[in-house]
C-alpha positions as CSV (number, residue, x, y, z in Angstrom):
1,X,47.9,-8.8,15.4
2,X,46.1,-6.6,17.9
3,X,43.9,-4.0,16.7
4,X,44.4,-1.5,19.5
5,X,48.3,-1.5,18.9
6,X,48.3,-1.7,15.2
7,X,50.2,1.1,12.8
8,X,49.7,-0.2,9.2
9,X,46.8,1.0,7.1
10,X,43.2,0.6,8.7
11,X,41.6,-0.9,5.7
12,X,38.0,-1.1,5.0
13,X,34.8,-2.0,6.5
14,X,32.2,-2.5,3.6
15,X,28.1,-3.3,5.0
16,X,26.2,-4.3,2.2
17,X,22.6,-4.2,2.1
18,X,19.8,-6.1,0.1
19,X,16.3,-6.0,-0.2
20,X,14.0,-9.1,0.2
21,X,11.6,-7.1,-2.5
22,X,14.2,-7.4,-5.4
23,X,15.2,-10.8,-7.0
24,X,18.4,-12.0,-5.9
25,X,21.5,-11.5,-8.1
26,X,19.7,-7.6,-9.2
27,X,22.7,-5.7,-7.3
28,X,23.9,-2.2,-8.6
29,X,27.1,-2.1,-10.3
30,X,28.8,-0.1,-7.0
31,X,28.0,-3.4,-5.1
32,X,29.7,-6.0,-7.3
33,X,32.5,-3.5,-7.7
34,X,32.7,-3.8,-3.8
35,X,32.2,-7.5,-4.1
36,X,35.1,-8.6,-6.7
37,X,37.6,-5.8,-5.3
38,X,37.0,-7.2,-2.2
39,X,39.6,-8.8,-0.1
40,X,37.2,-11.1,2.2
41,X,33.3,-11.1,1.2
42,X,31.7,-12.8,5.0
43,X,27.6,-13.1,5.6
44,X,26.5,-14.7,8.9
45,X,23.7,-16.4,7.1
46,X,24.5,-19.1,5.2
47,X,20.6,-19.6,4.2
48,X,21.0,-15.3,2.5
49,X,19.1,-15.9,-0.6
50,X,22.1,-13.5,-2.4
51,X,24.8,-16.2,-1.7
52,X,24.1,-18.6,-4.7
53,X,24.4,-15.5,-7.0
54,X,27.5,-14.5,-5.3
55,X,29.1,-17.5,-5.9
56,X,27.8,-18.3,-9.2
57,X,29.6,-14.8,-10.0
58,X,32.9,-16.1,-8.8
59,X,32.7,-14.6,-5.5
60,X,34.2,-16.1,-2.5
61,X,31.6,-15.7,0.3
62,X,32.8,-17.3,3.8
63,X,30.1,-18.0,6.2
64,X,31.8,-15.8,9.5
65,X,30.0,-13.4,12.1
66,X,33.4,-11.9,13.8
67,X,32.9,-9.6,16.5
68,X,33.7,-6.0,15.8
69,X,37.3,-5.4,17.1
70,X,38.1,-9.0,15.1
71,X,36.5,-7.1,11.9
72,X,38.7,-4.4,12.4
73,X,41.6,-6.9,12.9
74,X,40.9,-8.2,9.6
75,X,41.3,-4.7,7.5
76,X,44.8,-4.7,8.9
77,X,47.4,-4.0,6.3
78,X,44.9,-2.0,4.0
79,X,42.6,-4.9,3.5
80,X,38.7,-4.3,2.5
81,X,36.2,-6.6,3.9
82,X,32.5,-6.6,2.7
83,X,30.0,-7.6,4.8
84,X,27.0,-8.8,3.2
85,X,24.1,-8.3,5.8
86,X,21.1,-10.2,7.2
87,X,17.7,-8.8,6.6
88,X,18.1,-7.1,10.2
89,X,20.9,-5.0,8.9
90,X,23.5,-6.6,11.1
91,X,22.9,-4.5,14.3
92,X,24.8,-6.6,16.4
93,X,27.7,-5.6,14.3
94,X,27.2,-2.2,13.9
95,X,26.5,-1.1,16.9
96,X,29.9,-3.0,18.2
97,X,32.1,-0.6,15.6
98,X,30.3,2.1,17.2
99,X,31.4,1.5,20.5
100,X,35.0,1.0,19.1
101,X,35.0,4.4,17.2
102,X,33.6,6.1,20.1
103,X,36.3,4.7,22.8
104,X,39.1,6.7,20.8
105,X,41.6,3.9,21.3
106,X,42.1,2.4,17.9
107,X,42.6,3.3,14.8
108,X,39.6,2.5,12.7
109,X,39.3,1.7,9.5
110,X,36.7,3.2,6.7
111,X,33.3,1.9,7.3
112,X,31.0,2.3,4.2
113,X,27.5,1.2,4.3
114,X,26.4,0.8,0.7
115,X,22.8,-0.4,-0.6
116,X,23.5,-2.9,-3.2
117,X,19.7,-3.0,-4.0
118,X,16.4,-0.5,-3.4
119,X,12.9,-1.2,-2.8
120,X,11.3,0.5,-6.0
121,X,7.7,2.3,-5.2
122,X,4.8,-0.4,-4.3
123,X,7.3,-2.6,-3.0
124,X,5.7,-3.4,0.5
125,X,2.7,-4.6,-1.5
126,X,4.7,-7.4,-1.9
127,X,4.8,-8.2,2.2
128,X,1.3,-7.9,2.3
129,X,1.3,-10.6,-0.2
130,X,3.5,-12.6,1.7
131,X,1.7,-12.0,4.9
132,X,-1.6,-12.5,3.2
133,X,-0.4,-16.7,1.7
134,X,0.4,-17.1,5.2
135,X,-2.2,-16.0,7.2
136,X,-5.0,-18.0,4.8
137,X,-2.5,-21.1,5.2
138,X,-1.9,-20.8,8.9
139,X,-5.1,-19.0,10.3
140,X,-8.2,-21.0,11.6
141,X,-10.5,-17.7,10.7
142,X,-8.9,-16.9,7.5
143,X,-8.7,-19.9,6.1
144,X,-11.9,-20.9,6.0
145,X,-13.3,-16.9,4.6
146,X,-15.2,-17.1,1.2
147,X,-15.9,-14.0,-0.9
148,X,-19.1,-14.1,0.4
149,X,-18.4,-14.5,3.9
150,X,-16.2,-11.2,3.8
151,X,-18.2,-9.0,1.1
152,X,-20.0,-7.4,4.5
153,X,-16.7,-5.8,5.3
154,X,-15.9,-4.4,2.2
155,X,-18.6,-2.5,2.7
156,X,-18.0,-1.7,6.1
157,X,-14.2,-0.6,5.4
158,X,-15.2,1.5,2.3
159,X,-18.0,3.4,4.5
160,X,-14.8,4.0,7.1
161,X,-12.5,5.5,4.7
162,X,-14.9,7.6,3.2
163,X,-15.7,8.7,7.0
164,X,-11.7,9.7,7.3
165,X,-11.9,11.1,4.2
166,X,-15.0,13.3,5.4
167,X,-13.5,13.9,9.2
168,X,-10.3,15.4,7.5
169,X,-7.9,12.5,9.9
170,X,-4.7,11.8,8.4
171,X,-3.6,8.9,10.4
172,X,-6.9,7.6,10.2
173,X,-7.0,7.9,6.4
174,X,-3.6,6.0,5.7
175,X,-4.9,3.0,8.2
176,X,-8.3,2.5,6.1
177,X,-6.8,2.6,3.5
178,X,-5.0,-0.4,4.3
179,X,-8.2,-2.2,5.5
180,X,-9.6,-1.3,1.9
181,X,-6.5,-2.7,0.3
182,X,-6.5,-5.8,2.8
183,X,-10.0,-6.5,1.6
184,X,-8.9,-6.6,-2.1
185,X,-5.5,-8.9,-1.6
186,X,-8.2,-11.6,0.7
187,X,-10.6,-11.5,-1.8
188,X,-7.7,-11.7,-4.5
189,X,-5.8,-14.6,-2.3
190,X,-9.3,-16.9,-2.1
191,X,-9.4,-16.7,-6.0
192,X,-6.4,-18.8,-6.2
193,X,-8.1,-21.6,-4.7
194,X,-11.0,-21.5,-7.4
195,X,-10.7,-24.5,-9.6
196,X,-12.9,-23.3,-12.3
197,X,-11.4,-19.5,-12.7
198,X,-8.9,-19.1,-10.2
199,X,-7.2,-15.4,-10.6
200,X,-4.3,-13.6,-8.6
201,X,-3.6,-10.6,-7.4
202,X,-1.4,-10.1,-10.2
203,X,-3.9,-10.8,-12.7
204,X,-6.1,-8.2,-10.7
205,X,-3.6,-5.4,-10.9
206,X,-2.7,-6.5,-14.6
207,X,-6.3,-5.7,-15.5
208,X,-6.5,-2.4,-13.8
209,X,-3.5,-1.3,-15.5
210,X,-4.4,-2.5,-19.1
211,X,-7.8,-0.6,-17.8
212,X,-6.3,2.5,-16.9
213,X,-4.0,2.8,-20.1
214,X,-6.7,1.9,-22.3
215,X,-9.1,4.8,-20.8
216,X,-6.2,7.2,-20.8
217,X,-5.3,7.9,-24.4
218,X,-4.5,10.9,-23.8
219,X,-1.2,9.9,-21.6
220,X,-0.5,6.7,-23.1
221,X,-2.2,7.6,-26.6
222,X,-2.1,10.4,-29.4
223,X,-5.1,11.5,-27.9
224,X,-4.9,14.8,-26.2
225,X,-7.2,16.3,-23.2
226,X,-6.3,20.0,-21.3
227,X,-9.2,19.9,-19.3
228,X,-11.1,17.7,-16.9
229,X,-13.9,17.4,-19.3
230,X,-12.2,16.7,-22.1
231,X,-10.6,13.7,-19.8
232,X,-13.9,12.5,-18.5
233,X,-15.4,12.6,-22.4
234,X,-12.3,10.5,-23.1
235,X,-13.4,7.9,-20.4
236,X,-16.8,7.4,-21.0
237,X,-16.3,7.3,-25.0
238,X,-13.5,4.0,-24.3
239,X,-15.6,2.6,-21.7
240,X,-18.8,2.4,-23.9
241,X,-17.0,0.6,-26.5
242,X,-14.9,-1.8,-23.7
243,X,-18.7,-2.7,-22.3
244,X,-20.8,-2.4,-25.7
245,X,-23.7,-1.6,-23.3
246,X,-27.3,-0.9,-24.7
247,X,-28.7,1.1,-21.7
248,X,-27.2,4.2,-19.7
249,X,-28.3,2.2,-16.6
250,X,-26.3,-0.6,-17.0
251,X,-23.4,-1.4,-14.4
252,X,-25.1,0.8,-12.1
253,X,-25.6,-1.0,-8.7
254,X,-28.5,-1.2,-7.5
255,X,-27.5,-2.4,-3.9
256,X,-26.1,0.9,-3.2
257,X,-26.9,3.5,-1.1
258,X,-30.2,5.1,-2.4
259,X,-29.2,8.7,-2.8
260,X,-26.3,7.6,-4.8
261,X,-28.4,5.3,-6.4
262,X,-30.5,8.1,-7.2
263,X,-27.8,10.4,-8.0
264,X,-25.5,8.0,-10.3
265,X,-28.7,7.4,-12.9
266,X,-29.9,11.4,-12.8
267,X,-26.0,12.0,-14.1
268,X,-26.5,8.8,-16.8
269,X,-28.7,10.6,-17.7
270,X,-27.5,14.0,-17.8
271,X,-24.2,12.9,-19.3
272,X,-25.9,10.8,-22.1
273,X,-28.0,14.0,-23.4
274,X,-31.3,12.1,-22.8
275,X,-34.6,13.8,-21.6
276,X,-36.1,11.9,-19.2
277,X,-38.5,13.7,-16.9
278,X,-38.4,12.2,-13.0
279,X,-42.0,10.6,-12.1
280,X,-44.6,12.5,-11.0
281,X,-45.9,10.7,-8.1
282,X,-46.7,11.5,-4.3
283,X,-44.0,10.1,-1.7
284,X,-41.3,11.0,0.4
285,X,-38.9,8.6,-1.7
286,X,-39.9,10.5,-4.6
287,X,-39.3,13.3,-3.3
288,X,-35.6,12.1,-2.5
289,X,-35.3,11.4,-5.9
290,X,-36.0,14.8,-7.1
291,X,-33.9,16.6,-4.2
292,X,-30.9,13.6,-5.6
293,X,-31.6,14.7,-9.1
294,X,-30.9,18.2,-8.4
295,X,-28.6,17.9,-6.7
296,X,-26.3,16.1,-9.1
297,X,-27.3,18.8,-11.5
298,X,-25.7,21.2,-9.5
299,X,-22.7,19.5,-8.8
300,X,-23.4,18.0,-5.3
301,X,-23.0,14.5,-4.6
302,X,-26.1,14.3,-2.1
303,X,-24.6,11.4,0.0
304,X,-22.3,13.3,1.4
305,X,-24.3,16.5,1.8
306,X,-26.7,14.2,3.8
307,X,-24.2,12.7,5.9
308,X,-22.7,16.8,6.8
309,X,-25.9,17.6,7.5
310,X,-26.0,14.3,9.8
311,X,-22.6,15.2,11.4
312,X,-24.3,18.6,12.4
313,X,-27.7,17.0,13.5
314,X,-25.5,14.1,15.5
315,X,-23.3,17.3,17.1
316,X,-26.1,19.4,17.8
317,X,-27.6,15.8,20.1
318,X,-24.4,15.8,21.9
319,X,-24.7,19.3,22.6
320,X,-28.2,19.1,24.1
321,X,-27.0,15.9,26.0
322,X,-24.2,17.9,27.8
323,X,-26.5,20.8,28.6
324,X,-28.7,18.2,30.4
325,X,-25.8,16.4,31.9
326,X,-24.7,20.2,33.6
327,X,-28.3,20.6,34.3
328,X,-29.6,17.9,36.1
329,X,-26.4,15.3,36.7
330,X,-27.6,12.8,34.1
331,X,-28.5,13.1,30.5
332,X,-32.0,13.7,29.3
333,X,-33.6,10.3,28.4
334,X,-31.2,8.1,30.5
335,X,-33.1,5.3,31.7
336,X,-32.4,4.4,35.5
């Protein structure tokens, strides 16, 4: 039968899509309602990870990649094909029933695209995953990173998203973001390999969830908190019994910058009710301390006050620069 010359019903064209996120066989109940009404269920990939299922369901799936105009052929009489497509979303296909529609000279059938599965929200974590077991098998750099060998960019990718966070850049933000989250799937992917403790990344998110819960009563619990204090009261009470520490200055580290060193153990401190009076003693560091002190006190994390005041100080050099560059062709300093 020739589609352009055809005069029975025009059928129906049925593209359904999967995701790779979702475990095989999880399709909505729309999709297998396509599927067993179906009068021909085809898939160009004989290797789709859904075909097992599909069969195993009673589902007739023939292994075919027709050409539009013979897909259209095939809905002749009334009939509804489903086509259950590749992870590229068959564009091969799609694009030829375009073209088809568009010329005006047959009569087409119904074409339905339906998602028979969704990504749910965190899903691409799971590529990154994926990408990440491949990368330590495959890569000559990667494979051979320890946690040591990479805790120096930690640091350096947690200094650069606080600096987008600071400079106010959107695109910026979401990409260092995904260097800090990188940095925890490496670290995570290394641990695998650890004979004595190995660990996941599932067992890292699975402890950061029982953590969060646990320090959240008043979401998950019968606890109840209508104010930030209330919630950060909450936090510290859980957390002191979760570390059953027996000083204020404990999990504090030390290898931090020293303002917020300074600043983290004058809100200890503060927050623990205890009077402890900063030292007395001559010195520009001690000095910092007190200026750190206060500034917690007052609600200022002096870090980033220090590094505004930087910004300004570093924008006020680049303004002197260009005044000499205008002035005298080259910028103060330059060394010829």
């Amino acid at each position: 039968m020739n589609a352009t010359s055809s005069e029975e019903a025009p059928g129906r064209i049925v593209l359904l899509t999967t995701s790779h996120r979702v475990a095989p066989g999880l399709l909505s109940w729309p999709a297998w309602q396509a599927l067993h009404a179906a009068d021909r269920v085809l898939c160009s990939d004989g290797a789709h990870p859904q075909l097992p299922y599909l069969r195993e369901a009673g589902i007739r799936v023939d292994e075919a990649a027709p050409a539009a105009e013979e897909l259209v052929d095939a809905c002749g009489g009334g009939r509804t094909i489903v086509v259950v497509a590749t992870g590229e979303g068959e564009p091969a296909l799609t694009d030829g029933l375009a073209r088809l529609a568009g010329s005006g000279r047959i009569r087409m059938p119904d074409l339905e695209l339906l998602p028979a599965s969704y990504d749910l929200p965190g899903a691409r974590l799971l590529d990154l995953v994926q990408v990440m077991d491949r990368i330590r098998a495959e890569c000559p750099w990667s494979s051979q990173q320890t946690h040591k060998g990479l805790a120096k960019y930690g640091i350096e990718e947690a200094y650069e998203l606080v600096e987008a966070i600071e400079e106010g850049d959107r695109d910026e933000l979401r990409e260092e973001l995904g260097d800090v989250l990188l940095q925890v799937v490496f670290h995570a992917r290394i641990a695998e390999e650890d004979r004595d403790a190995p660990f996941s990344v599932d067992d890292v998110a699975a402890g950061i969830v029982a953590k969060l819960i646990h320090r959240h009563p008043h979401v998950f619990g019968d606890e109840t908190a209508s104010t930030p204090e209330e919630v950060k009261e909450h936090w510290l009470r859980t957390k002191a019994v979760e570390k059953q520490r027996t000083s204020v200055t404990e999990g504090i580290p030390l290898g931090q910058p020293g303002l917020a060193l300074a600043a983290k153990l004058a809100s200890r401190v503060r927050t623990a009710g205890l009077e402890v009076p900063l030292p007395q003693v001559e010195g520009v560091g001690y000095e910092l301390l007190a200026l750190a002190a206060r500034a917690e006190a007052e609600g200022v994390d002096p870090e980033a006050a220090l590094r505004a005041a930087a910004r300004a100080y570093r924008d006020a050099i680049k303004e002197t620069e260009a005044l000499g560059r205008s002035g005298s062709g080259e910028p103060h300093g330059q060394v010829s």
